[in-house]
SEDRENLUM-701994 format. One line per field, with one value per atom (N, C-alpha, C): z, x, y. Coordinates in pm, 1 decimal, decimal comma, padded with zeros to 6 digits. Example, Ala and Ser with C-alpha at 12.3 -4.5 7.8 and 13.67 -1.06 7.14 Angstrom:
// SEDRENLUM-701994
z	00780,0 | 00780,0 | 00780,0 | 00708,0 | 00714,0 | 00787,0;
x	01319,0 | 01230,0 | 01320,0 | 01285,0 | 01367,0 | 01290,0;
y	-00569,0 | -00450,0 | -00330,0 | -00225,0 | -00106,0 | 00003,0;
// end
This chain:
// SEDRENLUM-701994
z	-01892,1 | -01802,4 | -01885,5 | -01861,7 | -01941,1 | -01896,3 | -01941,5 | -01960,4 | -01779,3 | -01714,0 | -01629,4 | -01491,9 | -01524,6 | -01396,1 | -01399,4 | -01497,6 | -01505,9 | -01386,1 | -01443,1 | -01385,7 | -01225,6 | -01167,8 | -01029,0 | -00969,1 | -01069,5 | -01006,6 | -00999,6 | -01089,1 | -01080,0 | -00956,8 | -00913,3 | -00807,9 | -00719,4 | -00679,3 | -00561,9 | -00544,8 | -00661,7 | -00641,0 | -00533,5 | -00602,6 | -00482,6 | -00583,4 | -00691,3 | -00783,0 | -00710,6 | -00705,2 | -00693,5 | -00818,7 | -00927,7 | -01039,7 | -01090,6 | -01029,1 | -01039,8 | -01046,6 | -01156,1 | -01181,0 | -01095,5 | -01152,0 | -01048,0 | -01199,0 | -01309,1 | -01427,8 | -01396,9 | -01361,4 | -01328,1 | -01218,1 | -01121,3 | -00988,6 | -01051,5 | -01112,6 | -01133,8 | -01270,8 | -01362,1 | -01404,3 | -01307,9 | -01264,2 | -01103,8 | -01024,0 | -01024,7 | -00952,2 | -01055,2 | -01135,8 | -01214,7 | -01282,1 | -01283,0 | -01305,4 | -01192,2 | -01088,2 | -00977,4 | -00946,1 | -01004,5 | -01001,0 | -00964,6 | -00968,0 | -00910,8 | -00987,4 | -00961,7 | -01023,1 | -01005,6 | -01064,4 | -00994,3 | -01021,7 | -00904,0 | -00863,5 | -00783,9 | -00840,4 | -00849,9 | -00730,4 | -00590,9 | -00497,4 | -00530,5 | -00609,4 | -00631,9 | -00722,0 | -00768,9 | -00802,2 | -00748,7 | -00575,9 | -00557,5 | -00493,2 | -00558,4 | -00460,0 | -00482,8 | -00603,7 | -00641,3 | -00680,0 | -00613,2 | -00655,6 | -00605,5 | -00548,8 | -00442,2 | -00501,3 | -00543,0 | -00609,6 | -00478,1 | -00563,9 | -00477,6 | -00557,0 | -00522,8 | -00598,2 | -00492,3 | -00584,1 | -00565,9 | -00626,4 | -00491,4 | -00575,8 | -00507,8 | -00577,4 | -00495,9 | -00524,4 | -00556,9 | -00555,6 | -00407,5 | -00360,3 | -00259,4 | -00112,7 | -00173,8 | -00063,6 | -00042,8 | -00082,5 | -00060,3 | -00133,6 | -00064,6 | -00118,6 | -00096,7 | -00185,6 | -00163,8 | -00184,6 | -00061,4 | -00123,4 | -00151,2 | -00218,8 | -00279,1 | -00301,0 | -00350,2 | -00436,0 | -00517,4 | -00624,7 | -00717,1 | -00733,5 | -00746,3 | -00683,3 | -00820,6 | -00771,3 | -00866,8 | -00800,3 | -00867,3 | -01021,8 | -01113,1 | -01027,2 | -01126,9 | -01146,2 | -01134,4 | -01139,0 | -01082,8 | -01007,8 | -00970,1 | -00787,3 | -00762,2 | -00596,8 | -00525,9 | -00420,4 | -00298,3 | -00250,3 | -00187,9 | -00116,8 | 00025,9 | 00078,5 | 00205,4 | 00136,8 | 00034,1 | -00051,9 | -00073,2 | -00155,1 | -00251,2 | -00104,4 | -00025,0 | 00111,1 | 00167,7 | 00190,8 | 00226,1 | 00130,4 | 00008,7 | -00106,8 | -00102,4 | -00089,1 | -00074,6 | 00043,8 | 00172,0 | 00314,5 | 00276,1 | 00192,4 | 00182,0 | 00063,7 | -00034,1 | -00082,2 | -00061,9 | 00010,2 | 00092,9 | 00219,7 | 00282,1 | 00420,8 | 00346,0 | 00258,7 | 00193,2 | 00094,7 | 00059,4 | 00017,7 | -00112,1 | -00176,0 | -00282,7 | -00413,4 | -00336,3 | -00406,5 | -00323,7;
x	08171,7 | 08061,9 | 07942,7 | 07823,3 | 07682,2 | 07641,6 | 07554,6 | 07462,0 | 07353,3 | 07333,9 | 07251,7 | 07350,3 | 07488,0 | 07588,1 | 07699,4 | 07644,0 | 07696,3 | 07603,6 | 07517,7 | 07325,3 | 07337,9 | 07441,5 | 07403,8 | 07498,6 | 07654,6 | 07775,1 | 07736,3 | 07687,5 | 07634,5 | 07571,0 | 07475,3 | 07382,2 | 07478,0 | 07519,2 | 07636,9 | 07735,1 | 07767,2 | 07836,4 | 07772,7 | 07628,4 | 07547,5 | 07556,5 | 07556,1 | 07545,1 | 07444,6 | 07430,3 | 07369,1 | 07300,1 | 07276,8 | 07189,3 | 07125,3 | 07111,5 | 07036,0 | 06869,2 | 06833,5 | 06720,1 | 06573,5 | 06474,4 | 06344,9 | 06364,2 | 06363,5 | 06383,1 | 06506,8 | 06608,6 | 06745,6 | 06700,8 | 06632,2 | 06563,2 | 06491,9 | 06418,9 | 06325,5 | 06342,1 | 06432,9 | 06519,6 | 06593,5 | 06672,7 | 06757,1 | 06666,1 | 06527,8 | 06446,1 | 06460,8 | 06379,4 | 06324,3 | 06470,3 | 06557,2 | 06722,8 | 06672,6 | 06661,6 | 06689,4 | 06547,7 | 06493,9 | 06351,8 | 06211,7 | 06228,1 | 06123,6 | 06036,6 | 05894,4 | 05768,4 | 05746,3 | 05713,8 | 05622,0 | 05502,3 | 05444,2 | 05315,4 | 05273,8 | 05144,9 | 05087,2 | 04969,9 | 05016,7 | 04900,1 | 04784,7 | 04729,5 | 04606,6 | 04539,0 | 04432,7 | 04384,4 | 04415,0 | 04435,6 | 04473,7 | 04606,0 | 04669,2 | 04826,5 | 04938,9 | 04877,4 | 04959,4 | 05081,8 | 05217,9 | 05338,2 | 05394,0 | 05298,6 | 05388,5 | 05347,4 | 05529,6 | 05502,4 | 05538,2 | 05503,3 | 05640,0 | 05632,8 | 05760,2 | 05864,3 | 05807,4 | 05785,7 | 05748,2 | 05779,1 | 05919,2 | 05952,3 | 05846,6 | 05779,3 | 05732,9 | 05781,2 | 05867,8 | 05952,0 | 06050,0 | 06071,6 | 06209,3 | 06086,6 | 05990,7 | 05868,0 | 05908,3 | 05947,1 | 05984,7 | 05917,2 | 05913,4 | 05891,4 | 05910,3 | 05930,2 | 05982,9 | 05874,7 | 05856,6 | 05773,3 | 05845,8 | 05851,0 | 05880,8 | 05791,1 | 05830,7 | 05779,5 | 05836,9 | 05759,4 | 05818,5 | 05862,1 | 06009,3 | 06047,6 | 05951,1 | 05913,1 | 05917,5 | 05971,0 | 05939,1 | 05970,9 | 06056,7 | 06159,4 | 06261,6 | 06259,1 | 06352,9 | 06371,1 | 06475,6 | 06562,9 | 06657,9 | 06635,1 | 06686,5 | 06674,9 | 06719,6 | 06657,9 | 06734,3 | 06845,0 | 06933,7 | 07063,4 | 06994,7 | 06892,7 | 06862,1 | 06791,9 | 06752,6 | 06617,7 | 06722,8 | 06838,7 | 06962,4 | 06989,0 | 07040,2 | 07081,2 | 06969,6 | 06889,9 | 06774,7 | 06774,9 | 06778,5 | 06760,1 | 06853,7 | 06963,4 | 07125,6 | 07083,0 | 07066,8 | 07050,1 | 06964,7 | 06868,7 | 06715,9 | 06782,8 | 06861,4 | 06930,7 | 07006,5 | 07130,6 | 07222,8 | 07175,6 | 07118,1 | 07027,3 | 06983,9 | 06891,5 | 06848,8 | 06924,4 | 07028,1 | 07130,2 | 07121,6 | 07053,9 | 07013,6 | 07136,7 | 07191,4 | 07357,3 | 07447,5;
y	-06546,9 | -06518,9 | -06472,0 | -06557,7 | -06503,9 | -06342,3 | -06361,4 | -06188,5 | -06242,5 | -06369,8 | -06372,1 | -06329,2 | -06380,7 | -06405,2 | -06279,4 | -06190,7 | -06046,1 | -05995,3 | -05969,8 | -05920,4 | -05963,9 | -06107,0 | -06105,1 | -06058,9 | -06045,2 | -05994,1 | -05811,1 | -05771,2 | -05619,6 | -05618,6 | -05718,9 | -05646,6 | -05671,7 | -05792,9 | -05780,1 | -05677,6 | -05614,0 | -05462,9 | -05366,4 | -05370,2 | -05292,7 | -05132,2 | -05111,2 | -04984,1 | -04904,4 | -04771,9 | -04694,5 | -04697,2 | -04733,7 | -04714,0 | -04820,5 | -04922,6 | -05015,6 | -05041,5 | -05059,7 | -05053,0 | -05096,0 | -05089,4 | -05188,0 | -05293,3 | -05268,3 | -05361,0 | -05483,0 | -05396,6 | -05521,1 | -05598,7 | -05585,7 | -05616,0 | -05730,7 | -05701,0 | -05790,5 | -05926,6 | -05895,1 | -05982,6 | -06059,2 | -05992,3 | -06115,5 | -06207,5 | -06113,3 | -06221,0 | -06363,1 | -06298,6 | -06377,8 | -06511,5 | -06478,5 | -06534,4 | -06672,9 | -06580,8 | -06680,2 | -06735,1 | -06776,4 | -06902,0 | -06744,9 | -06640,4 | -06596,1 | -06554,7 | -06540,8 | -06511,8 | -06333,4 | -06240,1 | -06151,6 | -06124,5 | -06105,8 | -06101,0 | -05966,1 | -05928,6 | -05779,0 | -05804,9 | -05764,9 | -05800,1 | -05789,5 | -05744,1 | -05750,6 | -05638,5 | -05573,3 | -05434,4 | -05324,1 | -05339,0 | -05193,9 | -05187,2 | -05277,3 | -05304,6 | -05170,4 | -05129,7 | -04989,1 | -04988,9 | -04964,0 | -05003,5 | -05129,6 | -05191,1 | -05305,3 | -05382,7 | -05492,6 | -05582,7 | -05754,6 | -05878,2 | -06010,2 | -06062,8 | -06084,0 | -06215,2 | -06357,3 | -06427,9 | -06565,9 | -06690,2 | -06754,9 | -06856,2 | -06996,0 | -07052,3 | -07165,0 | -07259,8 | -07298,4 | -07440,0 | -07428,3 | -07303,7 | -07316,1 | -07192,0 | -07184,7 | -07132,4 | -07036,0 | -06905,6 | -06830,7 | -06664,3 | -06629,0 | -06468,9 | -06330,3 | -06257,4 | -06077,4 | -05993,4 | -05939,4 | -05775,3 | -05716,2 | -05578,3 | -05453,3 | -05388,8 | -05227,7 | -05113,3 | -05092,2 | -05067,4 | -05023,3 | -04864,0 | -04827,4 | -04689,6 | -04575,4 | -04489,7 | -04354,3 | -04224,0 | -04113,7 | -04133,1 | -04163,8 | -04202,4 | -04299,1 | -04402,3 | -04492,8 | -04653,5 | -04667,1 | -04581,6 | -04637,2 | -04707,0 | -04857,2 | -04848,9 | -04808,0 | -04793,7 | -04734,0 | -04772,3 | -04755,2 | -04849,3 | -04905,9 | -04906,4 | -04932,4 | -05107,0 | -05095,3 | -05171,7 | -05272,9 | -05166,9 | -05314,2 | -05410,9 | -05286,6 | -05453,1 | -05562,5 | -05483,1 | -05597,4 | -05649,7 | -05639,3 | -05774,0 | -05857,4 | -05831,7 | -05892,6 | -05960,6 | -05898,7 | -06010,9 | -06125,7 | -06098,2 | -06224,6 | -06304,0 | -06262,2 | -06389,1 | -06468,8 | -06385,4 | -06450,0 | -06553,1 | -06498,5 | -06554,7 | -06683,3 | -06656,9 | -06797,6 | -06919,3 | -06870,7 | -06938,4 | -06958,2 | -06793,1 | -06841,3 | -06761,6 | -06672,7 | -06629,7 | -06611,3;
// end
């Protein structure tokens, strides 16, 4: 098993210590772009895949990095839902 299909079996664990960094690698694993709404978007980032039209808002958590568990499932439902793990 690679270092990418570790990274999606971890998030499917659902860890309590899961990064906004591991977050955003998995996006990015799985076709996604991120994108900084704009100058005053502040912590809020999206994932943007445009080949499969699709996209994620987020925040980026402080002062840590670790996500929330409310955040990990909604990310899990919008991949799953989309059939994209």
């Amino acid at each position: 098993m690679g270092t990418k299909e570790k990274l999606v079996e971890r998030f499917k664990r659902q860890p309590k210590d899961f990064t906004f960094n591991e977050l955003t690698r998995l996006f990015q694993i799985l076709g996604f772009e991120m994108s900084h709404k704009g100058k005053t978007s502040g912590s809020r980032v999206e994932f943007i895949n445009n080949e499969k039209d699709l996209s994620y808002g987020a925040h980026k958590p402080h002062p840590d990095s670790a996500i929330k568990s409310y955040v990990m499932k909604q990310v899990l439902e919008f991949l799953t839902s989309n059939k994209i793990i």
